[in-house]
C-alpha positions in Angstrom: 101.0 76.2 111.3 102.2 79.4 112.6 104.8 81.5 111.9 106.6 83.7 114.3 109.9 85.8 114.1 110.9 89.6 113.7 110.9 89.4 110.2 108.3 88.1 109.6 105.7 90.1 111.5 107.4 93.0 109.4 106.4 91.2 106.7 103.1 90.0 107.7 102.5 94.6 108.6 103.1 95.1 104.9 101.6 92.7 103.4 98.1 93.5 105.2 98.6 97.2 103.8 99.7 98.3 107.7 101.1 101.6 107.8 102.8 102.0 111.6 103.4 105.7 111.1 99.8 106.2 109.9 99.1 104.3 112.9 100.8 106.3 115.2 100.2 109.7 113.6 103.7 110.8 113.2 105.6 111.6 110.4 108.4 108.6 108.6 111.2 110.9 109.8 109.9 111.3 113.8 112.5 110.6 116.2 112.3 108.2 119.3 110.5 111.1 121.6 107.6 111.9 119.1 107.3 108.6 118.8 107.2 107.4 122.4 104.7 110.1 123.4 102.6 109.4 120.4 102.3 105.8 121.8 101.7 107.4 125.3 99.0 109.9 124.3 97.1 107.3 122.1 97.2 104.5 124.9 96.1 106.9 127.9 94.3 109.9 126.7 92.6 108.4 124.1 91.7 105.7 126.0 93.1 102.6 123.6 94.3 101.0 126.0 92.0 97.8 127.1 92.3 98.7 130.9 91.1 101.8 130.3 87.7 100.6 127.6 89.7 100.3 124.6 89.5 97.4 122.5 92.1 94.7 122.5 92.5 94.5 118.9 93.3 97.9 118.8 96.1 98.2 122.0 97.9 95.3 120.2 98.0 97.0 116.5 99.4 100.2 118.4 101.9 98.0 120.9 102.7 96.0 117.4 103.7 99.6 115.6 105.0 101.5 118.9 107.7 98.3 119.1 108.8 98.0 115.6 109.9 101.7 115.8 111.1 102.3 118.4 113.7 99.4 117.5 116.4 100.5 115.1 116.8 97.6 113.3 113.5 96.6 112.9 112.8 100.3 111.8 115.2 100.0 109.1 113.9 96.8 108.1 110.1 97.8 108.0 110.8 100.9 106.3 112.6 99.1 103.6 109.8 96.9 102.8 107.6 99.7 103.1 109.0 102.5 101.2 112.1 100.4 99.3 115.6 102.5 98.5 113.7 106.1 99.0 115.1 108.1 102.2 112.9 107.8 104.9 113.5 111.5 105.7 112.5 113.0 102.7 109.1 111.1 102.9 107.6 113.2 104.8 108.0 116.5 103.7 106.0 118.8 101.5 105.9 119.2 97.8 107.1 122.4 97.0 104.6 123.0 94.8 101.8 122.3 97.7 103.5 125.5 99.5 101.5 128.9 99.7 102.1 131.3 97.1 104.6 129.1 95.5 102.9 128.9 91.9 104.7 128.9 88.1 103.8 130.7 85.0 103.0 127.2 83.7 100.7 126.0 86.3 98.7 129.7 86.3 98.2 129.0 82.8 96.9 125.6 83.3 94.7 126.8 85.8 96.2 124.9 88.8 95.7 127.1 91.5 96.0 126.1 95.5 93.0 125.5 97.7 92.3 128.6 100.2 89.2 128.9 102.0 87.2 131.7 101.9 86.8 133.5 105.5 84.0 135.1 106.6 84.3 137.0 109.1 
Protein backbone atom coordinates (compact mmCIF):
# COMPACT_ATOMS: atom_id res chain seq x y z
CA UNK A 1 0.00 0.00 0.00
CA UNK A 2 1.47 3.34 -0.61
CA UNK A 3 0.56 6.58 -0.12
CA UNK A 4 1.44 9.45 -2.18
CA UNK A 5 0.25 13.21 -2.37
CA UNK A 6 1.63 16.72 -1.24
CA UNK A 7 0.08 16.44 1.90
CA UNK A 8 0.94 13.80 2.83
CA UNK A 9 4.74 13.65 2.35
CA UNK A 10 4.36 16.91 4.69
CA UNK A 11 2.98 14.78 6.87
CA UNK A 12 5.03 11.85 6.61
CA UNK A 13 8.49 14.97 7.20
CA UNK A 14 6.90 15.60 10.57
CA UNK A 15 5.98 12.78 11.68
CA UNK A 16 9.62 11.17 11.25
CA UNK A 17 10.84 14.34 13.40
CA UNK A 18 12.27 16.00 9.81
CA UNK A 19 13.20 19.47 10.22
CA UNK A 20 13.73 20.97 6.46
CA UNK A 21 15.26 24.19 7.78
CA UNK A 22 17.63 22.24 9.96
CA UNK A 23 18.19 20.36 6.93
CA UNK A 24 19.04 23.18 4.84
CA UNK A 25 20.85 25.29 7.45
CA UNK A 26 18.76 28.36 7.07
CA UNK A 27 16.72 30.08 9.40
CA UNK A 28 12.38 29.48 9.39
CA UNK A 29 12.14 33.15 8.16
CA UNK A 30 14.84 32.78 4.96
CA UNK A 31 13.56 33.99 1.89
CA UNK A 32 13.57 32.09 -1.63
CA UNK A 33 17.40 33.19 -2.38
CA UNK A 34 18.96 31.96 0.91
CA UNK A 35 17.12 29.13 0.35
CA UNK A 36 17.94 28.28 -3.25
CA UNK A 37 21.63 28.79 -2.70
CA UNK A 38 21.61 26.83 0.40
CA UNK A 39 20.29 23.93 -1.74
CA UNK A 40 23.03 24.93 -4.38
CA UNK A 41 25.93 25.04 -1.98
CA UNK A 42 24.97 21.71 -0.15
CA UNK A 43 24.39 19.74 -3.56
CA UNK A 44 27.72 21.07 -5.36
CA UNK A 45 30.32 22.13 -2.90
CA UNK A 46 29.62 19.80 -0.42
CA UNK A 47 29.46 17.25 -2.66
CA UNK A 48 25.74 15.69 -1.70
CA UNK A 49 24.84 15.29 -4.73
CA UNK A 50 25.10 11.39 -5.95
CA UNK A 51 26.89 12.41 -9.27
CA UNK A 52 29.35 14.00 -7.55
CA UNK A 53 30.04 10.80 -4.43
CA UNK A 54 27.18 11.76 -2.29
CA UNK A 55 24.84 9.36 -1.12
CA UNK A 56 21.34 8.91 -2.61
CA UNK A 57 19.66 8.90 0.49
CA UNK A 58 21.00 12.00 1.35
CA UNK A 59 20.38 14.21 -2.33
CA UNK A 60 16.73 12.95 -2.01
CA UNK A 61 16.18 14.26 1.85
CA UNK A 62 17.80 17.70 0.62
CA UNK A 63 15.70 17.66 -2.97
CA UNK A 64 12.58 16.57 -0.56
CA UNK A 65 13.28 19.86 1.84
CA UNK A 66 14.75 22.27 -1.04
CA UNK A 67 11.04 21.55 -2.83
CA UNK A 68 8.66 21.92 -0.06
CA UNK A 69 10.13 25.46 0.47
CA UNK A 70 10.58 26.77 -2.11
CA UNK A 71 6.71 26.18 -2.75
CA UNK A 72 4.50 28.70 -1.04
CA UNK A 73 1.82 26.66 -0.31
CA UNK A 74 3.45 23.74 0.67
CA UNK A 75 5.66 26.04 2.90
CA UNK A 76 2.73 27.27 4.64
CA UNK A 77 1.45 23.98 5.05
CA UNK A 78 4.62 22.31 6.53
CA UNK A 79 5.33 25.08 8.71
CA UNK A 80 1.85 24.78 10.20
CA UNK A 81 2.34 21.23 11.10
CA UNK A 82 5.63 22.00 12.21
CA UNK A 83 5.47 24.91 14.40
CA UNK A 84 1.27 25.25 14.66
CA UNK A 85 -0.31 29.06 15.00
CA UNK A 86 3.31 30.63 16.01
CA UNK A 87 4.81 33.19 13.28
CA UNK A 88 7.22 31.69 11.38
CA UNK A 89 9.24 34.95 11.47
CA UNK A 90 9.63 35.34 14.96
CA UNK A 91 11.02 31.66 15.20
CA UNK A 92 14.09 32.35 14.37
CA UNK A 93 15.22 35.15 16.20
CA UNK A 94 17.17 35.54 19.44
CA UNK A 95 16.00 35.63 22.95
CA UNK A 96 16.70 38.86 24.23
CA UNK A 97 17.94 37.62 27.13
CA UNK A 98 20.69 35.44 25.13
CA UNK A 99 22.05 39.05 23.89
CA UNK A 100 25.50 40.38 25.21
CA UNK A 101 25.43 42.54 28.05
CA UNK A 102 21.76 42.39 28.26
CA UNK A 103 21.41 41.00 31.95
CA UNK A 104 18.63 42.01 34.88
CA UNK A 105 19.14 42.73 38.48
CA UNK A 106 17.17 39.42 38.97
CA UNK A 107 19.18 37.12 36.90
CA UNK A 108 22.69 38.76 38.53
CA UNK A 109 21.28 37.70 41.69
CA UNK A 110 20.42 34.28 40.57
CA UNK A 111 23.72 33.85 39.27
CA UNK A 112 22.65 33.49 35.56
CA UNK A 113 25.34 34.98 33.83
CA UNK A 114 26.19 34.59 29.77
CA UNK A 115 28.83 32.27 28.42
CA UNK A 116 32.13 34.30 27.18
CA UNK A 117 35.22 32.56 26.52
CA UNK A 118 38.24 33.42 27.98
CA UNK A 119 40.91 34.66 25.26
CA UNK A 120 44.33 34.16 25.46
CA UNK A 121 46.15 35.93 23.63
Amino acid sequence: MSITGETTTIETAVKNQRNYYRILHIQPDAPAAIIRASFQTMMQKLKQHPDLGGEHWNASVIIEAYRVLMDVDKRRAYDRTLFGDKDRASLGKQHPQQREGDIHADQEESGWRPFKPKVVG
